[in-house]
C-alpha positions as CSV (number, residue, x, y, z in Angstrom):
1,X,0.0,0.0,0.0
2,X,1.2,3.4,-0.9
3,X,1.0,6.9,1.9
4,X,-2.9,7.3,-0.2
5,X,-4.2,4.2,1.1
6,X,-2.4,4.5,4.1
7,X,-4.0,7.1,5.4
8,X,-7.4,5.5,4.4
9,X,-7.0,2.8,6.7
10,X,-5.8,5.3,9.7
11,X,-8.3,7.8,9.2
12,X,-10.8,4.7,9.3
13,X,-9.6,3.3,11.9
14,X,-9.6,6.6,14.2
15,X,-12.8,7.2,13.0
16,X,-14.3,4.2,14.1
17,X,-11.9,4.9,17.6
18,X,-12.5,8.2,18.3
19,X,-14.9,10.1,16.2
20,X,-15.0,12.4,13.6
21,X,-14.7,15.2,15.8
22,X,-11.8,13.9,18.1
23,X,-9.6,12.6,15.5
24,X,-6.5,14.8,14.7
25,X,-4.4,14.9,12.0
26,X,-1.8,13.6,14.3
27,X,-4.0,10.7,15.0
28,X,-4.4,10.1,11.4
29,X,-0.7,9.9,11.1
30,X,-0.1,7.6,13.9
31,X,-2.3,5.1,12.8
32,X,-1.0,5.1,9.2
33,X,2.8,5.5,9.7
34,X,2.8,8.2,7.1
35,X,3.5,12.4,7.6
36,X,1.6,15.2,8.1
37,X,2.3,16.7,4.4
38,X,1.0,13.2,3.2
39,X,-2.6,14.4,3.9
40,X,-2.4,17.5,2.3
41,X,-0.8,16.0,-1.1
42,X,-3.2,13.4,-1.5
43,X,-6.6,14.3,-0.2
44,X,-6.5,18.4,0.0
45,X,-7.3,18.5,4.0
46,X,-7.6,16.3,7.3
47,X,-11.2,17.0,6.4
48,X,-11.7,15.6,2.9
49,X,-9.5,12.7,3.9
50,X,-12.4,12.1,7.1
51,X,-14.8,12.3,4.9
52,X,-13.6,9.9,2.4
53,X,-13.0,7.3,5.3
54,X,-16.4,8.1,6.3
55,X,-18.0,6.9,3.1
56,X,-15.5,4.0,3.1
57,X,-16.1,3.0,6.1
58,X,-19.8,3.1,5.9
59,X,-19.6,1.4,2.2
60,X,-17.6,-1.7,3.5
61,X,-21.1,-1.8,6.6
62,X,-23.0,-2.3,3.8
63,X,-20.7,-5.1,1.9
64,X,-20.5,-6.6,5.3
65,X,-24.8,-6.9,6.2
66,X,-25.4,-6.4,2.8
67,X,-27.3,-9.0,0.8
68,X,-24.2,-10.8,-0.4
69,X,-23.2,-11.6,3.5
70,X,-27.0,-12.7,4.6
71,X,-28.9,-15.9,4.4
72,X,-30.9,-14.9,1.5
73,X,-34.7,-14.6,2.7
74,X,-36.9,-17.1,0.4
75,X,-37.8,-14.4,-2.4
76,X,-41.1,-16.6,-3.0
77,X,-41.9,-16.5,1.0
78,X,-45.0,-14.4,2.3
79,X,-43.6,-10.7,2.1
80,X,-44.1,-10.4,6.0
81,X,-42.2,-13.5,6.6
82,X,-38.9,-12.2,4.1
83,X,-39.6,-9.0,5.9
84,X,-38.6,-10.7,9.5
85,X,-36.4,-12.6,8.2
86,X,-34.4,-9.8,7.0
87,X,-34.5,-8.0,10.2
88,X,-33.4,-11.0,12.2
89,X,-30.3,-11.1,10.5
90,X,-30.0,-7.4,10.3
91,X,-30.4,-6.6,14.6
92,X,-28.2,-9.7,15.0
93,X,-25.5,-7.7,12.9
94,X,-26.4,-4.6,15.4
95,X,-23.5,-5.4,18.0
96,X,-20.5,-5.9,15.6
97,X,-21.8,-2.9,14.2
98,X,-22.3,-0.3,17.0
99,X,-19.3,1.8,16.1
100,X,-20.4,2.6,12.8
101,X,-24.1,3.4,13.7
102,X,-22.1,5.7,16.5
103,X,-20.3,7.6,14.0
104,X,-22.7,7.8,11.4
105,X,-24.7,9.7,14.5
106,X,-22.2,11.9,15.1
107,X,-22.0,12.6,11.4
108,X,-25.4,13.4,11.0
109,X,-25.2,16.1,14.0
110,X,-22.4,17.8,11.9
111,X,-24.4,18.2,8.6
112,X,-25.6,21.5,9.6
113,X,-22.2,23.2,10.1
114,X,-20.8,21.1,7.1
115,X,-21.7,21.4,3.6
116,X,-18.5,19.9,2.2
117,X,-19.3,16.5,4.5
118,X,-23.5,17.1,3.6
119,X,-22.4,16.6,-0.2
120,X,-20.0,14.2,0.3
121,X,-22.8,12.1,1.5
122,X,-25.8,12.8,-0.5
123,X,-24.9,10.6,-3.8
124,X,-23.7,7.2,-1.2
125,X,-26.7,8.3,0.9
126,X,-29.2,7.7,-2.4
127,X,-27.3,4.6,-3.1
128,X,-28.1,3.6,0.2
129,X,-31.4,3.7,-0.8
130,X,-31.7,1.4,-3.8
131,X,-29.5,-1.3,-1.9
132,X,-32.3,-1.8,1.4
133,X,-34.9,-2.0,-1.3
134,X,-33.0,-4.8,-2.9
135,X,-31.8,-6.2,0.1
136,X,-35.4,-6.3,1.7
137,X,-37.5,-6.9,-1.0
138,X,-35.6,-8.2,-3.9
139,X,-37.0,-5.3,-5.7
140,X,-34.8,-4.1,-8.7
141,X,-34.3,-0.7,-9.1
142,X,-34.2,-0.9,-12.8
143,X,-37.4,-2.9,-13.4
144,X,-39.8,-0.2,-11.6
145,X,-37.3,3.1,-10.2
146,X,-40.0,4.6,-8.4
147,X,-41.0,2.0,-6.2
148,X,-38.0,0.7,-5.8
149,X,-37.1,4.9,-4.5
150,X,-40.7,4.9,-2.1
151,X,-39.3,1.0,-1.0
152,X,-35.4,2.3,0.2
153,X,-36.8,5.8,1.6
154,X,-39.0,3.4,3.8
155,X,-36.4,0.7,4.2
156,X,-33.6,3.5,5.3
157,X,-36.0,5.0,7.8
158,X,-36.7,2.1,9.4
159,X,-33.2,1.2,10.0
160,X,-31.8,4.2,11.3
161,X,-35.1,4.4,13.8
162,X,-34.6,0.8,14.8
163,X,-30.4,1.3,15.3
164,X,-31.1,4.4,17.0
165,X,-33.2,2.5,19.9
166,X,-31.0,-0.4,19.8
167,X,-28.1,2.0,20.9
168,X,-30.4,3.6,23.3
169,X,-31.9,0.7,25.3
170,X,-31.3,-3.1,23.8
171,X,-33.5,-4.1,26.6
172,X,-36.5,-2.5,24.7
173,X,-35.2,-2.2,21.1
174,X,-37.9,-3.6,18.7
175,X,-37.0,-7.3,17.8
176,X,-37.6,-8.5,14.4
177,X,-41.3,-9.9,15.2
178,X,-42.1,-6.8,17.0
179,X,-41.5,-5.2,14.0
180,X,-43.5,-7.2,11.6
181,X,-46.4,-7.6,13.9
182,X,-46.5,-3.7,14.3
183,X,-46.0,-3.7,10.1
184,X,-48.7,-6.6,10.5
185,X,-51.3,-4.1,12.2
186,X,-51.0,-1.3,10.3
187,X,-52.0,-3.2,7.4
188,X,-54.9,-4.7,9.0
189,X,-56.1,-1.3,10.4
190,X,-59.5,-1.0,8.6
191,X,-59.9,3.0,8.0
């Protein structure tokens, strides 16, 4: 690995350690045995290089409890029963995962005073998207876009709602059942 990719794997590794707003440049440098100048020459800033680990970071999440890395839920199941099954394996990835759902919070709370990080995020962020409506529902992005759009806006709200209160209080965090059986009432509400 060259100083470029160096510093990807120490600013991803500090992130995940520390933060976004604790790590230092110095930190950055520690963790990738490279120099201070190294940052500047390849990624502009300590900032830019962040936010690229950032996206990194949360790009190799989604490899990891992505589709690819799941028990693929029986596409020809009832759509409640792939629906639990996807969240079963999805909370049981939760714990290996509570660093990144940390940081992406504390990500989130800087978009305000951020634009450079807000953009940097928008494109992956709609990405995002299409993937949960794939990995949920199988649904292809290409064979109906708009669905598939309404399907990951859902999808992505959900998760970030559900990992939320899993950080907050496991002890109460909605289970996979409790999910579908609250997704299993709405649809049986009668108006």
């Amino acid at each position: 690995m060259g100083h470029r990719e160096d510093l990807l794997e120490g600013a991803k590794r500090c992130l995940l350690e520390k933060g976004y707003a604790r790590t230092t440049a110095r930190d950055i440098v520690a963790a990738s045995g490279t120099n201070l100048a190294s940052i500047g020459y390849h990624y502009g800033s300590k900032e830019a290089l962040l936010n690229q680990a950032f996206l990194a970071v949360t790009e190799e999440w989604g490899d990891a409890v992505g589709p690819a890395n799941r028990e693929a839920p029986d596409t020809a199941a009832d759509p409640l029963e792939r629906f639990e099954k996807t969240w079963e394996q999805v909370i049981a990835a939760f714990d290996a995962s509570r660093q990144v759902w940390k940081l992406q919070l504390e990500v989130v709370s800087r978009l305000d005073d951020d634009e450079k990080l807000r953009e940097a995020i928008r494109e992956p962020q709609l990405e995002g998207r299409m993937g949960m409506a794939e990995a949920f529902i199988g649904m292809d992005q290409e064979a109906d876009p708009e669905k598939a759009r309404v399907a990951g806006l859902f999808y992505q709200a959900l998760v970030a709602g559900v990992m939320i209160q899993w950080m907050v209080d496991p002890e109460t965090a909605p289970s996979a059942k409790d999910l579908t059986d609250g997704l299993r009432a709405i649809l049986e509400k009668k108006g």
